[in-house]
C-alpha positions as CSV (number, residue, x, y, z in Angstrom):
1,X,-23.5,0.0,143.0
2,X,-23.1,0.5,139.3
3,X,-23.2,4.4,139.6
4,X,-20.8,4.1,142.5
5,X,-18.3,2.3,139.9
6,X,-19.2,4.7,137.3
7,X,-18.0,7.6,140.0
8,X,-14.6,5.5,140.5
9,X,-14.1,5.5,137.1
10,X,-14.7,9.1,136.4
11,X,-12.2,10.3,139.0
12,X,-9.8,7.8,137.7
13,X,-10.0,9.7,134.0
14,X,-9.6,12.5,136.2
15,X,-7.0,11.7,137.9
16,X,-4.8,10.7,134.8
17,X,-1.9,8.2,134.5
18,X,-0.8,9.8,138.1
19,X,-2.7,7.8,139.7
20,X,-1.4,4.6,137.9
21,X,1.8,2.4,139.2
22,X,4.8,2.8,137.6
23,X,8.3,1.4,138.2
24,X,10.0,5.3,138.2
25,X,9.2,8.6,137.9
26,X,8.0,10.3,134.8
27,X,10.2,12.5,132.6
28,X,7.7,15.4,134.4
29,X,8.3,14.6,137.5
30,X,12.4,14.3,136.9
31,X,12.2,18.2,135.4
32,X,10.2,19.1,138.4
33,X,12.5,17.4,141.0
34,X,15.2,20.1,139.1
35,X,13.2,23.4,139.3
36,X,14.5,25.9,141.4
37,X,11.3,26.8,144.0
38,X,11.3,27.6,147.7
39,X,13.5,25.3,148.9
40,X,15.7,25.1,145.7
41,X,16.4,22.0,143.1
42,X,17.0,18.6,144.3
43,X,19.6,18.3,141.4
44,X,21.1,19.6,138.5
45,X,20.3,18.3,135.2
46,X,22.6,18.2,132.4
47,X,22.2,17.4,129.2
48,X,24.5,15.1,128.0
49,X,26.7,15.7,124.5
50,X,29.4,14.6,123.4
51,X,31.5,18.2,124.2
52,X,30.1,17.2,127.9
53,X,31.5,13.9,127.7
54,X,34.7,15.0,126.8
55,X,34.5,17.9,129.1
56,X,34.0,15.2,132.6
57,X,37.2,13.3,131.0
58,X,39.5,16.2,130.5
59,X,39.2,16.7,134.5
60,X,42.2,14.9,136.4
61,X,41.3,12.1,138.0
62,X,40.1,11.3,142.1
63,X,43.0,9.9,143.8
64,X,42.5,7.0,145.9
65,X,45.2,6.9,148.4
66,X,48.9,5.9,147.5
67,X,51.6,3.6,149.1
68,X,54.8,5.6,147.8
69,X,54.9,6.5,151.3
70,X,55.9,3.0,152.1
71,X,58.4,2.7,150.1
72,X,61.2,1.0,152.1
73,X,65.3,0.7,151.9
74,X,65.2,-1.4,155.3
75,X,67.9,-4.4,154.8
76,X,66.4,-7.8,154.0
77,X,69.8,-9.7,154.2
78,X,69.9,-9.6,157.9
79,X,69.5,-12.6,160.0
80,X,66.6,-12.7,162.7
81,X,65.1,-14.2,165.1
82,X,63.6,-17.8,164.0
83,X,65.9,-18.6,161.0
84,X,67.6,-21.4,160.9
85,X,71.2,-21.2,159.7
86,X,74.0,-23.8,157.8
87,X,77.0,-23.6,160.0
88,X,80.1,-25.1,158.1
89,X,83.9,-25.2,160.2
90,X,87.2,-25.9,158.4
91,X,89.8,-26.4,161.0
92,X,93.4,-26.7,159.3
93,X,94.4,-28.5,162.9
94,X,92.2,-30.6,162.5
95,X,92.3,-31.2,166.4
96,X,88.3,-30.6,167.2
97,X,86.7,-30.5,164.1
98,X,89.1,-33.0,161.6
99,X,89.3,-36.7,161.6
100,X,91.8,-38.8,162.6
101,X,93.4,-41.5,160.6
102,X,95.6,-44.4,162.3
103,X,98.5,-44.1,160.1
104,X,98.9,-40.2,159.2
105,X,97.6,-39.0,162.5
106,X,95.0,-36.1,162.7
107,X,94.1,-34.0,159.6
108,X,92.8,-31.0,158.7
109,X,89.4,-31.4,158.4
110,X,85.8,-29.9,158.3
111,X,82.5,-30.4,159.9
112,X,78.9,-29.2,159.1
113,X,76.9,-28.5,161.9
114,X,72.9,-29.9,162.6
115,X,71.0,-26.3,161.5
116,X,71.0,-24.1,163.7
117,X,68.1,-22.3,165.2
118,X,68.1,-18.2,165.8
119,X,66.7,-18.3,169.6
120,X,64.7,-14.9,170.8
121,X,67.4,-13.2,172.2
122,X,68.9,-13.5,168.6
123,X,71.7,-16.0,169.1
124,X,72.9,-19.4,168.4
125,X,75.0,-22.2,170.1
126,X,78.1,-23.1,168.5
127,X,80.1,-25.8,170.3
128,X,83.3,-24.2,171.4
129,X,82.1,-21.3,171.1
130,X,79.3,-21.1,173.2
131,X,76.3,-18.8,172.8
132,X,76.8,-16.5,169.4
133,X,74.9,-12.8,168.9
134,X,74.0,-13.1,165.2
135,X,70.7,-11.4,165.0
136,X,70.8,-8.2,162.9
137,X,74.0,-9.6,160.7
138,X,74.5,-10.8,157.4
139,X,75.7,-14.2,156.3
140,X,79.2,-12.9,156.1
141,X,79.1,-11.3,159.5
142,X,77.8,-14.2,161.3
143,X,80.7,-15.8,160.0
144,X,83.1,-13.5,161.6
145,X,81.2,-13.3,164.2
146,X,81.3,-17.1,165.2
147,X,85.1,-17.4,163.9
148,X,86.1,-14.8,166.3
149,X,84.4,-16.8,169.0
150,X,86.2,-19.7,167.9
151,X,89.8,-18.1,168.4
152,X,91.4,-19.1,171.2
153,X,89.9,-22.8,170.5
154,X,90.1,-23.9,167.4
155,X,93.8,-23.1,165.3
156,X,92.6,-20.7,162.7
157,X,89.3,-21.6,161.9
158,X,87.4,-20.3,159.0
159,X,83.7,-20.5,158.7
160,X,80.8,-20.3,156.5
161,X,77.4,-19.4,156.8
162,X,74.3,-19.7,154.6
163,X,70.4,-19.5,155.6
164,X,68.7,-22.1,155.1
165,X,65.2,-21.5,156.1
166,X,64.5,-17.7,155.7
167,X,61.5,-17.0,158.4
168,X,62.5,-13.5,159.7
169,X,62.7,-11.7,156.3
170,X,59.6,-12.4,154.6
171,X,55.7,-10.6,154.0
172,X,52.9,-11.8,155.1
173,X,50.1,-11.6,151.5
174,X,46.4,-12.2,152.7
175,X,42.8,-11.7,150.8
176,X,42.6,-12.0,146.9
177,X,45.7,-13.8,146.1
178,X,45.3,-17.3,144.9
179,X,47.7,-18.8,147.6
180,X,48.3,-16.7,150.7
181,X,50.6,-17.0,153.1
182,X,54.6,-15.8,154.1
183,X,56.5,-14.7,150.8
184,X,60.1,-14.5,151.9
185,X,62.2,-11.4,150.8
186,X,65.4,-11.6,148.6
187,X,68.2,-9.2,148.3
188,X,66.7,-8.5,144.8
189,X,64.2,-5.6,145.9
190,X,61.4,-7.3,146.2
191,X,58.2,-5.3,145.1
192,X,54.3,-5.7,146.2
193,X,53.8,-6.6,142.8
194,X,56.7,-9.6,143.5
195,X,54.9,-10.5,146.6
196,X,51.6,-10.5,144.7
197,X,53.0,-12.9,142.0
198,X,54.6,-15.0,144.4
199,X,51.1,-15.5,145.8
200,X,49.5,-16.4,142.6
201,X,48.1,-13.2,141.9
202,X,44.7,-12.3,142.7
203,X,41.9,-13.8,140.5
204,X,40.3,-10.5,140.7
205,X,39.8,-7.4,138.2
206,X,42.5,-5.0,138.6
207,X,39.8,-2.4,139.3
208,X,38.4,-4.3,141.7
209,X,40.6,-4.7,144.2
210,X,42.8,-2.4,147.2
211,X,46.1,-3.0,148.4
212,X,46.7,-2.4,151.8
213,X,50.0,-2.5,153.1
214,X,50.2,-2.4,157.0
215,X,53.4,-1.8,159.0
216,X,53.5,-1.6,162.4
217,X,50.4,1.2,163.5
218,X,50.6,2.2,160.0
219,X,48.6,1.5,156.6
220,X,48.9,2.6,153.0
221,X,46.7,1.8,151.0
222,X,46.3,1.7,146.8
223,X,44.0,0.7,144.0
224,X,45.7,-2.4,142.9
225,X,45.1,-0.7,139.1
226,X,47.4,2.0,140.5
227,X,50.2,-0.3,141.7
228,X,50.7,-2.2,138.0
229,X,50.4,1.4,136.0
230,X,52.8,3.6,138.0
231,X,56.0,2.3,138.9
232,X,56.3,4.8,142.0
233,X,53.5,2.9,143.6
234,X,55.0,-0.5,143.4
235,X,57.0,0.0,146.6
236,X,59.9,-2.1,148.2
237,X,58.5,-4.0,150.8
238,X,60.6,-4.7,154.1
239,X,60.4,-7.5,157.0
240,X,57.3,-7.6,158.7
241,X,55.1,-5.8,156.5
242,X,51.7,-7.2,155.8
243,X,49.9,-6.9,152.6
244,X,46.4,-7.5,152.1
245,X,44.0,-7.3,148.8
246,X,40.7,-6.1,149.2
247,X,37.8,-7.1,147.4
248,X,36.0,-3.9,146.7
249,X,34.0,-4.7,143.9
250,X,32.4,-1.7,141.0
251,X,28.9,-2.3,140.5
252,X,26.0,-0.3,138.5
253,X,21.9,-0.4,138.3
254,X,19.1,0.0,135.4
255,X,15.6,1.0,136.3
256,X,12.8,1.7,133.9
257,X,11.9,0.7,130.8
258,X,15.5,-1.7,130.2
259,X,16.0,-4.8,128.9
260,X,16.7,-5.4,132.6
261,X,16.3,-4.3,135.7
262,X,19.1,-5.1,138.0
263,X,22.1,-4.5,140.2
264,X,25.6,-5.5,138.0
265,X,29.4,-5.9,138.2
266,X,31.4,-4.0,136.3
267,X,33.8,-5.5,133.5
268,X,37.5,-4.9,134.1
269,X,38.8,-1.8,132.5
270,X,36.6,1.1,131.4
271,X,32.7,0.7,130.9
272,X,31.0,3.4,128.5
273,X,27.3,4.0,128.9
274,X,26.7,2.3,125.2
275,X,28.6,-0.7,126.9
276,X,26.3,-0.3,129.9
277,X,22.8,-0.4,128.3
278,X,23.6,-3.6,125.8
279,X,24.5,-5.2,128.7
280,X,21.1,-4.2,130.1
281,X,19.3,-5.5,127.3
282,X,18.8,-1.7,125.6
283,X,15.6,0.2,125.6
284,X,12.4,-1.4,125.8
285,X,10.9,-0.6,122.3
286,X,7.6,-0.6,123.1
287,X,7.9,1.2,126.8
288,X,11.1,3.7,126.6
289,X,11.5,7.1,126.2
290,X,14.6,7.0,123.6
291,X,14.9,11.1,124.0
292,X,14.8,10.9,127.7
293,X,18.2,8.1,129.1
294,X,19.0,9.0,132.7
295,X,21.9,8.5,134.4
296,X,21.7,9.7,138.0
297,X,24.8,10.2,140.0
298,X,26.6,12.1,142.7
299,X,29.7,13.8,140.5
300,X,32.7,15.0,141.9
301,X,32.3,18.4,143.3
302,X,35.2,19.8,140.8
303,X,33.5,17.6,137.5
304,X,30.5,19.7,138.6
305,X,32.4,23.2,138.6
306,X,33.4,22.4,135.0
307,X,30.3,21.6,134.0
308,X,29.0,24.7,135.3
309,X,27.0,23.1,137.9
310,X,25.7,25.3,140.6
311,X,23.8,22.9,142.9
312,X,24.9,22.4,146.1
313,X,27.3,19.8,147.1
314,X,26.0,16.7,149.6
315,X,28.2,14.4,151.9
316,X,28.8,12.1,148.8
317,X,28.8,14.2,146.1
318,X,27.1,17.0,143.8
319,X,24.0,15.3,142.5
320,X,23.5,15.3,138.9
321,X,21.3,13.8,136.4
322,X,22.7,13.5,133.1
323,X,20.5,13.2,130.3
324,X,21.0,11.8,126.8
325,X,18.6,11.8,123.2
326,X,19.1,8.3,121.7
327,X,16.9,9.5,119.1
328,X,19.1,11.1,117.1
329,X,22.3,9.5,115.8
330,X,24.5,11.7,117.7
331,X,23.7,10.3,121.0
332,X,25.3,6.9,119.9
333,X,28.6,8.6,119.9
334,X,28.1,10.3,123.5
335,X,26.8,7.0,124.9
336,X,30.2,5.5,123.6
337,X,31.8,8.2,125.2
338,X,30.2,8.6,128.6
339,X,32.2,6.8,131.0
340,X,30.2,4.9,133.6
341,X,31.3,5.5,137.2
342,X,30.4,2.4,140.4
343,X,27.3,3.2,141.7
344,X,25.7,5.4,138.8
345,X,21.7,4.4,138.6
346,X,21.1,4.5,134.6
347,X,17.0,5.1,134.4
348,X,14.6,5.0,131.1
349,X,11.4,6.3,132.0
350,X,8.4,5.6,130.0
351,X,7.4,7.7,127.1
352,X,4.3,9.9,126.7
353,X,2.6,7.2,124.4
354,X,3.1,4.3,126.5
355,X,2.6,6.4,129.6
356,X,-1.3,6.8,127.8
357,X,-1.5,3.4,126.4
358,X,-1.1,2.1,129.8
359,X,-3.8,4.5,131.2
360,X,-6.4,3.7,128.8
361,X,-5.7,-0.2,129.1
362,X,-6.7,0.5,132.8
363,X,-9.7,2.3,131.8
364,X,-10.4,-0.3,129.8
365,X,-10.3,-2.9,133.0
366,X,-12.2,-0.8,135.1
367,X,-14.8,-0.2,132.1
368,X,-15.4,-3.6,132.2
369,X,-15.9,-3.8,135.5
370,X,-18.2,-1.4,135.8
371,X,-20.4,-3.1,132.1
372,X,-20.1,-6.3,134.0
373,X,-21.8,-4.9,136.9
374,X,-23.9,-3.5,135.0
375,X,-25.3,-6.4,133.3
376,X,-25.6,-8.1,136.7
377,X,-27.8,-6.0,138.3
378,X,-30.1,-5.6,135.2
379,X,-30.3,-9.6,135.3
380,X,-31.4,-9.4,139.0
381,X,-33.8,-6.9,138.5
């Protein structure tokens, strides 16, 4: 027994801190993964300065869709189906719609109808006048329109007409909003951003969230950071159109030797990697590699050209590892310039020292397994 144990801990020297667990790979294994062998580099690694921090800003930004093809000069002062209209009549007869007074006889006079209802064929019922087309017509149309069907009736009627409850010109703002629901649409112009603000707003980061606009078969769609910083993207909206904010929220992840190891939102607005480690909890001190900070992601294929990256593009991106030196004072500045993107993986690994501190600690264990055995067997013997 004890000179099997004394085998298992002679191929465990052997065998080195490789065959220890570990929460990542080693800095060794990350150069490897970047050679250029038979079936060439897994990624590119580049090492990150602050020339190559500014070189990944000076590249135009990915657009993300836009909704200036919405943009909309549809009339909202028409009347549809479903409103419900303030008919007023002044008759200067006074014969159908005055009042009549015992000593003067009839007066001119005016009456204000019950509110009227826009049926689905896009008419009202006016008495006298029957069955009115207004539907399609402003205010001041419908007016005419019902006068003229007055004529003949009523002596030279004249005839007002206001809506009252606005339910055919209006949006329809759903998801992160504070209080969805219809907006109705003014003769103003009315904007997403209006029809966001006369939701409530959305409780959201900017960053965080999409606008989709969708109109009939069609949808546009818009980071919401988009829509309040360019003024062509804040569209006019017309009747009908249905605007929904989508919660797409930016998220990051630290592995390795971190103050923590976890999956977290992003903070509205930009997000440096300097930002991103203190909010980790920085480098272990005892376990991290300060030379060696990772930060794996899959870069935009024209970041990469710039960068003189030759690797070969994937589905999702060219893979890149960007590596910074904290050791030296420089790399303070390039963390505080490095602009974290969603989904970058931001790795310490462990340094050399730790790497063999660790090993010997579980020589140490198995040492004393093997003594304690040892000492057993002599005591049974």
């Amino acid at each position: 027994m004890t000179r099997s144990l004394l085998a298992l801990l002679i191929v465990a020297i052997l065998g080195g801190c490789s065959t220890l667990p570990r929460d990542g790979p080693s800095g060794r294994a990350i150069d490897r993964g970047a050679d250029h062998g038979e079936n060439g580099a897994d990624y590119a690694i580049v090492q990150l300065d602050y020339a190559t921090a500014e070189r990944i800003k000076a590249v135009p930004g990915l657009h993300t869709g836009s909704l200036a093809a919405a943009s909309s000069t549809s009339p909202v002062d028409v009347i549809g189906s479903g409103d419900r209209l303030l008919v007023a009549i002044f008759e200067p007869s006074g014969n159908l719609f005055g009042q009549r007074n015992t000593e003067d006889g009839v007066r001119a006079g005016s009456s204000t109808l019950p509110l009227l209802s826009v049926d689905r064929n896009g008419a009202v019922s006016v008495p006298f006048a029957g069955s009115v087309r207004v539907a399609g017509l402003t205010t001041t149309e419908a007016a005419a329109a019902i006068r003229r069907a007055l004529q003949g009736r009523v002596g030279n009627p004249q005839v007002t007409v206001a809506v009252e409850e606005n339910l055919s010109n209006t949006v329809t703002v759903l998801g992160e909003v504070r209080q969805p629901g219809r907006a109705p649409l003014t003769v103003n112009g009315d904007t997403i951003l209006d029809a966001i603000a006369a939701a409530g707003g959305s409780p959201r980061a900017l960053e965080d969230v999409r606008v989709e606009v969708r109109r009939g078969s069609e949808t546009f769609t818009a980071p919401l950071s988009a829509v309040t910083t360019d003024f062509a993207e804040n569209v006019r909206l017309q009747r009908g159109d249905q605007i929904n904010l989508v919660y797409v929220p930016r998220r990051f992840r630290t592995f390795g030797a971190l103050g923590a190891v976890a999956e977290q939102d992003m903070p509205a607005g930009v997000m440096t990697l300097a930002s991103a480690l203190s909010r980790s909890g920085g480098l272990n001190d005892n376990f991290a590699n300060a030379r060696s900070v990772l930060v794996f992601r899959f870069e935009r294929p024209e970041v990469a050209a710039a960068l003189g990256v030759t690797q070969p593009a994937t589905f999702k991106g060219v893979p890149v590892v960007y590596r910074l030196n904290l050791e030296e004072a420089s790399g303070f500045f390039t963390a505080n310039t490095f602009i974290i993107q969603p989904d970058d993986t931001i790795y310490a690994p462990r340094s050399i020292s730790a790497e063999v501190r660790k090993f010997f600690e579980f020589v140490q264990q198995v040492s004393r397994v093997v003594y304690d055995v040892s000492v057993t067997n002599a005591l049974n013997n």
